[in-house]
C-alpha positions in Angstrom: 100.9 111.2 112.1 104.0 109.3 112.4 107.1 111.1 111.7 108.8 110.1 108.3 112.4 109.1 107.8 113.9 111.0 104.8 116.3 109.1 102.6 118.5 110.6 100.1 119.2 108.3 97.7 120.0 109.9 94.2 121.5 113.5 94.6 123.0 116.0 92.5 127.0 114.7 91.2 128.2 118.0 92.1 127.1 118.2 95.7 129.7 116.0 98.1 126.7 114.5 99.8 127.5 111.1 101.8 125.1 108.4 100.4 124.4 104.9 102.2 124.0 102.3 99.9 122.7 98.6 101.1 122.6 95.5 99.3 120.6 92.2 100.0 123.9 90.0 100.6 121.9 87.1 98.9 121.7 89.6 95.5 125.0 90.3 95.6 125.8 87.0 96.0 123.6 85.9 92.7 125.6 88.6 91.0 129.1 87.7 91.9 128.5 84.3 89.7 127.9 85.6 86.7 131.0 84.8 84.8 132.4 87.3 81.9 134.3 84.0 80.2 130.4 81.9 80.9 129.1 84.6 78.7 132.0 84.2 76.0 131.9 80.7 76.0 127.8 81.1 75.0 128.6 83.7 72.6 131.3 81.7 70.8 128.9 78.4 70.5 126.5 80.6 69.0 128.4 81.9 66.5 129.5 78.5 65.6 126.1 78.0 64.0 127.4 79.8 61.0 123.7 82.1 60.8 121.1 82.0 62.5 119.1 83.7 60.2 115.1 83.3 60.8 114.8 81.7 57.2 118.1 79.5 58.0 118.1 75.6 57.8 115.9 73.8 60.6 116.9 70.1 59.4 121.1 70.2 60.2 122.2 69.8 63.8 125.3 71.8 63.5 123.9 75.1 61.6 121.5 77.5 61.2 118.4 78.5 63.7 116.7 75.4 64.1 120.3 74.0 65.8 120.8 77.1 67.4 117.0 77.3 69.3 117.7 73.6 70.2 121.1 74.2 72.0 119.7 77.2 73.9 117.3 74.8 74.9 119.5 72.4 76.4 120.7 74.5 78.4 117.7 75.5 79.9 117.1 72.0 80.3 120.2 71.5 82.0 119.9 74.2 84.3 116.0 73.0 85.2 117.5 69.5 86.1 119.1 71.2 89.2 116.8 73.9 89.7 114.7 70.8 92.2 111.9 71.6 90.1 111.7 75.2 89.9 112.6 76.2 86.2 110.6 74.4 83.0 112.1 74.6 79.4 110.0 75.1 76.6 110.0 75.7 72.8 107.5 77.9 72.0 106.7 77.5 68.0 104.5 79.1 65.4 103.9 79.9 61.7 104.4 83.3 60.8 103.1 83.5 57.0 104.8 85.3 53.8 104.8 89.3 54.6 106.1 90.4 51.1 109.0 92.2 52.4 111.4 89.9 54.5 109.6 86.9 55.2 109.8 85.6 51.8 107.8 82.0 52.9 106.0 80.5 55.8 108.2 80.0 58.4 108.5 78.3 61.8 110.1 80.7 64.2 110.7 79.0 67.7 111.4 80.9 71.1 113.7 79.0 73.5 112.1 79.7 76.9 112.8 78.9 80.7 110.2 79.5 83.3 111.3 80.4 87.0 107.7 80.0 88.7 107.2 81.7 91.6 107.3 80.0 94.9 104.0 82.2 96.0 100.5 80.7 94.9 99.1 84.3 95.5 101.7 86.2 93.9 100.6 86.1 90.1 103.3 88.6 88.8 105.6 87.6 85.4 108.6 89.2 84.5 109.9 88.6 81.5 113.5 89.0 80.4 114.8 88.5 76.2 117.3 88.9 73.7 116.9 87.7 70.0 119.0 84.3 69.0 118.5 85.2 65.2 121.4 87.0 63.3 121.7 88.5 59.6 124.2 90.3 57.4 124.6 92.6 55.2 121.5 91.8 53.0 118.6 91.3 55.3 116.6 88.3 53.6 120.3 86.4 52.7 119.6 82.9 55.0 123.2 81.5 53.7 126.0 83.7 54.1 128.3 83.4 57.6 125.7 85.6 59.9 128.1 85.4 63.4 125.9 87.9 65.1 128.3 87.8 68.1 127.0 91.0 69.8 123.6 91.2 68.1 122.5 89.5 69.6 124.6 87.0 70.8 125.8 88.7 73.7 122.0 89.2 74.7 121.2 86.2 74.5 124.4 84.9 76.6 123.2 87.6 79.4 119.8 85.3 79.2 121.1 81.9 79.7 123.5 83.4 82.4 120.6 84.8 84.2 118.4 81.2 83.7 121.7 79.7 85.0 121.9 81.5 88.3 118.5 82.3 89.3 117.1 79.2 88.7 119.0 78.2 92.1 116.7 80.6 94.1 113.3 81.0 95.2 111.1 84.1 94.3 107.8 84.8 95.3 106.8 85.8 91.5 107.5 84.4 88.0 110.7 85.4 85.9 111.0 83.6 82.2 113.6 83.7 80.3 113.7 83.8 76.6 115.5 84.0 73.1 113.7 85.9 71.1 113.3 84.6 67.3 112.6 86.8 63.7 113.7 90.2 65.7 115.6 90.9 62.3 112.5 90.4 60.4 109.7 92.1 62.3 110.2 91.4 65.8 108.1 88.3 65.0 109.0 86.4 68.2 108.2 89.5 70.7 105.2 90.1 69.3 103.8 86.5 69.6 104.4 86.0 72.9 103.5 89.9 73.7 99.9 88.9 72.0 99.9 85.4 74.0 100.6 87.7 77.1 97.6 89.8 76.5 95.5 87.3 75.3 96.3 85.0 78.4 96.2 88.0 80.5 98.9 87.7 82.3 100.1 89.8 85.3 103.3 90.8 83.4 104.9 93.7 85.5 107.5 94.2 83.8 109.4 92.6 80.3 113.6 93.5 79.9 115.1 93.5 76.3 118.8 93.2 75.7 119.8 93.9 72.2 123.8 94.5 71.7 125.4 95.0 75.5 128.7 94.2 74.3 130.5 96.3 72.2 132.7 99.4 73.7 133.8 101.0 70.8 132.6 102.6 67.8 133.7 103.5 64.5 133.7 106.9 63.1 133.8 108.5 66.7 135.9 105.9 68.1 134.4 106.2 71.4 135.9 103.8 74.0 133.6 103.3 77.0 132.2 100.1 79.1 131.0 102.3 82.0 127.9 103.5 80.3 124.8 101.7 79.4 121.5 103.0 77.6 118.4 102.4 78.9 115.3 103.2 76.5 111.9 103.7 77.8 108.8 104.7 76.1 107.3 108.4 77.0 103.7 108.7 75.8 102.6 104.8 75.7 102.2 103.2 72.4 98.7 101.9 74.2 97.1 104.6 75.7 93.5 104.2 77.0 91.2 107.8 77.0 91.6 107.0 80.6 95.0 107.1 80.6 95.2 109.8 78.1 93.3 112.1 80.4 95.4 111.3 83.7 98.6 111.9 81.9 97.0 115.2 80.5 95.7 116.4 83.9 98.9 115.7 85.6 101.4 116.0 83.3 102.9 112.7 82.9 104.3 112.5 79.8 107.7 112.0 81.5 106.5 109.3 83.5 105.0 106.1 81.7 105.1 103.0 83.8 108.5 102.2 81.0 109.6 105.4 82.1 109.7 104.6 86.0 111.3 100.8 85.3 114.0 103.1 83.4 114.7 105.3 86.8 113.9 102.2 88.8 117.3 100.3 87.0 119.0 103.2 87.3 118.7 103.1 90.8 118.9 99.3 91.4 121.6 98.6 88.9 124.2 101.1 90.6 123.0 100.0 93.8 124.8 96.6 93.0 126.5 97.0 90.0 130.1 98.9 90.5 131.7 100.7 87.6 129.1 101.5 85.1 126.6 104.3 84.4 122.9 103.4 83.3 122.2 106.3 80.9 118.5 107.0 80.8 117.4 107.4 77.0 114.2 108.7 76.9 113.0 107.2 74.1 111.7 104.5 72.8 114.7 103.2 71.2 117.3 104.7 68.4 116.3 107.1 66.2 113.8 105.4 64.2 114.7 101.4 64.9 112.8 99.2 67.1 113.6 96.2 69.3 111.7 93.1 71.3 110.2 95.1 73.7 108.4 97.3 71.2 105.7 94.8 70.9 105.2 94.8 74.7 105.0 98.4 74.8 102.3 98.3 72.4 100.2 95.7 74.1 100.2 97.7 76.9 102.8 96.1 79.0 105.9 98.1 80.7 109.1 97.1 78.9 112.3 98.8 77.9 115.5 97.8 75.9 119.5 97.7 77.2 122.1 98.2 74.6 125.4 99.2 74.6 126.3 103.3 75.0 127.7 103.5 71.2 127.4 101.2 68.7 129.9 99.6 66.0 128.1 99.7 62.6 131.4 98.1 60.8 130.2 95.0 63.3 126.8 94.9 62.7 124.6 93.8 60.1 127.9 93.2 57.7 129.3 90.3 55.7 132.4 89.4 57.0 135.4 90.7 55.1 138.4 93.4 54.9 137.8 96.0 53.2 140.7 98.9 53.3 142.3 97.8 56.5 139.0 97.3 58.6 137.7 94.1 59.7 134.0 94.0 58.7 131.6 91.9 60.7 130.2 90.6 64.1 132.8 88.6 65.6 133.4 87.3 68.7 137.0 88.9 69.0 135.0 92.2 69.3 132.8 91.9 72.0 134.0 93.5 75.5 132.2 90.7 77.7 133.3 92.5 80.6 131.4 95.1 79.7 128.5 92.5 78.9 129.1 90.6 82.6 128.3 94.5 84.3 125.0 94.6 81.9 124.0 91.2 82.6 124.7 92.1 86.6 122.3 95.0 86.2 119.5 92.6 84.8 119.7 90.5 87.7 120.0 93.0 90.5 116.5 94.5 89.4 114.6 91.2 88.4 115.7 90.0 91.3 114.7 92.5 93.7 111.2 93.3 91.8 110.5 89.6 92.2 111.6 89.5 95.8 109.5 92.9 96.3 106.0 93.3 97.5 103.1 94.2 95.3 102.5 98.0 94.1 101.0 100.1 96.7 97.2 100.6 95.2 94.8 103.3 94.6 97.3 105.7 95.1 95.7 109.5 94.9 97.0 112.8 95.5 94.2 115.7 97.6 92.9 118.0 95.3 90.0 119.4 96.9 92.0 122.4 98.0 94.4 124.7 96.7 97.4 124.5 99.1 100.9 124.2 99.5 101.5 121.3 101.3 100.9 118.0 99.5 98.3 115.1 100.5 98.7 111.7 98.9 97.0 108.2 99.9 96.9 104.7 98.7 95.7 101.5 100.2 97.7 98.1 101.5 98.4 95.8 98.2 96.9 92.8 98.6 99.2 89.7 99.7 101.9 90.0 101.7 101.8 93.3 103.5 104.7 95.2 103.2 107.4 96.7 105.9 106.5 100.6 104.7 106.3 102.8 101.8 108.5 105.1 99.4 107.2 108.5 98.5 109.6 109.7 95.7 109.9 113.1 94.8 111.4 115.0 92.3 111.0 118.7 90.9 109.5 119.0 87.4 112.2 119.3 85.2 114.7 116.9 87.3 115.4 113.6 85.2 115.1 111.2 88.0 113.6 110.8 91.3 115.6 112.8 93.9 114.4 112.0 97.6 112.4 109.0 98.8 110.8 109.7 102.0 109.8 106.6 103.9 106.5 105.9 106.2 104.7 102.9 107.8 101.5 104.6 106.9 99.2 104.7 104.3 99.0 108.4 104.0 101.5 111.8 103.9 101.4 115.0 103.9 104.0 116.7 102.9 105.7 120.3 102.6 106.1 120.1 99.2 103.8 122.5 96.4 102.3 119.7 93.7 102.5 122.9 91.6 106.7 122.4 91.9 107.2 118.5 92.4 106.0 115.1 91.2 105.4 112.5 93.4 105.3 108.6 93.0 104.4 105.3 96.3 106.1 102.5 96.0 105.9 99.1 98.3 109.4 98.5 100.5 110.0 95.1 102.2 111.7 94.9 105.5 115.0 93.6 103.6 114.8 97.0 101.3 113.5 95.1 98.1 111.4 97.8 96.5 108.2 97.1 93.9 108.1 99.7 90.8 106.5 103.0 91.4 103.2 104.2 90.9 101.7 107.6 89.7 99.2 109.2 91.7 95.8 110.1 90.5 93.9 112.9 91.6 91.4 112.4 94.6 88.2 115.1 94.5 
């Protein structure tokens, strides 16, 4: 068998180890565009809309959510007039009828969406990227009072048209869409439409990125300062979960590693790979304590999806009327958004869609030996179909380590290696020859 090359990629902080990081010149080129003041300048024309509450006005062209969807539009329509051809706009609408709790009538919600298709006719993979354009304050069903929602989720959405903006200049083999989420604040109403039209449709959707509040860098009561750290929540034990899949994960003990779960470790290796100055904190759950965002409906259609937001939060700035009440400033301005802090999230977004779409398929049928008790570790797959790719990624990690800690590369479509499956858990992923890697996969066992 041909001899390995062993990478270390992600090592212990407390060992002085040298690590080689390489970039694809052509990411880091996409990334060097975003623009912190692009991102303000969205952010501050979307809080000029005064609310953009889900039961808002539709009818006035200067307020509410029906003027908001139509100006994220328009730029998504700008953008696909010099995109030669590549990105379509869209409005997708439907009904949502009266839930008894904070949908109060039928509705039209509308999603603002801009499709990147891929430039392969045999590459049928979707990535999906979101934040949610609707805003609220203090009371959740009042449509009328000033409802800024500069960071939530303004600044999510900003990170969205930035990313339409820049990508939509490039070719990728697969399919990215963009898209502002509407009625998050009500029920996730907009995520779980198109999550159902994904499923329904059956789309190829790989993987789907939410970003719900990634600009604020302080918070009350702890008065935390900090726009080097960004949270990352992933799903452990899938919402959906097959018997099938039940039985692998019980077999193998993957409760720690959900296909959510290895996008997680996956931007936490791609997004400091390009992204300077910031952490990505792996949160392993599925969001905050007992909350829920857009890619929540994903999740529980089956589909791999995980949320960014901001390491602490500012509840004096979040779901508040505006107004000064002993000495603090209530509400979701624009004046307290750190859109630095938001132009290193939005970075992070495009450095992994961007190399998952450049990337070759998964590596299939991939199996670990378990016909005999051994030491030494046996695991197989087969080519993806496609385009083949340069080599293969084994990752390894022991049990109770957080994140993958060597990847061991071969050309071949089988390893064995010195390493006790009793001690370590093992993923295969597909590497280009330009280093863009596709998402990891979890082996089964082979009898």
């Amino acid at each position: 068998m041909k001899k390995s090359v062993i990478i270390l990629l992600i090592v212990n902080s407390l060992l002085l180890s040298q690590v080689n990081i390489i970039r694809d010149k052509n990411i880091s080129s996409m990334i060097e565009q975003i623009s912190s003041k692009n991102l303000e300048n969205y952010v501050r024309q979307l809080v000029e809309f005064k609310t953009r509450h889900t039961l808002s006005t539709r009818s006035k062209t200067n307020e509410g959510i029906g003027a908001a969807c139509n100006w994220v539009m328009s730029k998504f329509q700008e953008f696909a007039k010099s995109s030669n051809g590549r990105l379509k706009a869209k409005l997708d609408s439907f009904y949502v009828d009266p839930d008894g709790r904070r949908i109060t009538r039928k509705v039209l919600l509308t999603n603002p969406m801009a499709i990147l298709k891929g430039s392969d006719p045999s590459d049928n993979r979707i990535f999906i990227v979101g934040g949610h354009i609707d805003s609220r304050a203090s009371e959740a069903n009042d449509s009328t009072s000033i409802a800024p929602g500069a960071n939530d989720d303004a600044s999510g959405v900003a990170a969205v048209i930035e990313l339409a903006r820049i990508m939509s200049q490039h070719e990728f083999p697969a399919t990215i869409i963009f898209v502002a989420f509407s009625g998050e604040e009500q029920g996730l109403y907009g995520a779980a439409h198109l999550a159902k039209k994904a499923k329904d449709e059956n789309w190829n959707l790989v993987a789907m990125l939410n970003n719900d509040m990634i600009g604020n860098s302080f918070s009350n009561e702890t008065y935390l300062k900090d726009n080097m750290q960004v949270r990352v929540f992933s799903e452990g034990i899938p919402f959906y979960e097959s018997d099938e899949m039940k039985t692998l994960r019980q077999q193998t003990n993957q409760e720690n590693d959900s296909k959510s779960r290895q996008l997680a470790r996956y931007i936490k290796e791609i997004g400091e790979r390009y992204v300077d100055q910031i952490e990505v904190k792996l949160v392993y759950r599925n969001d905050r304590f007992l909350r829920g965002g857009d890619h929540t409906p994903f999740n529980r259609q089956g589909f791999t999806a995980i949320r960014f937001c901001e390491m602490n939060e500012n509840y004096d700035h979040q779901h508040q009327n505006i107004r000064d009440e002993n000495g603090i400033k209530f509400g979701d301005l624009p004046e307290f958004v750190d859109f630095e802090y938001a132009r290193k999230i939005t970075a992070i977004n495009l450095a992994v869609l961007a190399n998952l779409a450049l990337s070759p398929l998964e590596p299939i049928n991939v199996g670990i030996e378990v016909k005999n008790v051994t030491n030494l570790s046996t695991l197989k797959w087969e080519t993806p179909q496609n385009r083949k790719p340069k080599g293969y990624y084994v990752l390894i990690r022991e049990t109770f380590y957080p994140f993958w800690q060597k990847k061991i590369y071969t050309e071949q479509t089988q390893i064995t290696l010195p390493y006790s499956k009793d001690n370590f858990f093992f993923a295969v992923q597909s590497v280009d020859e330009f280093g863009h890697e596709s998402l990891p996969v979890w082996p089964k066992p082979i009898r």
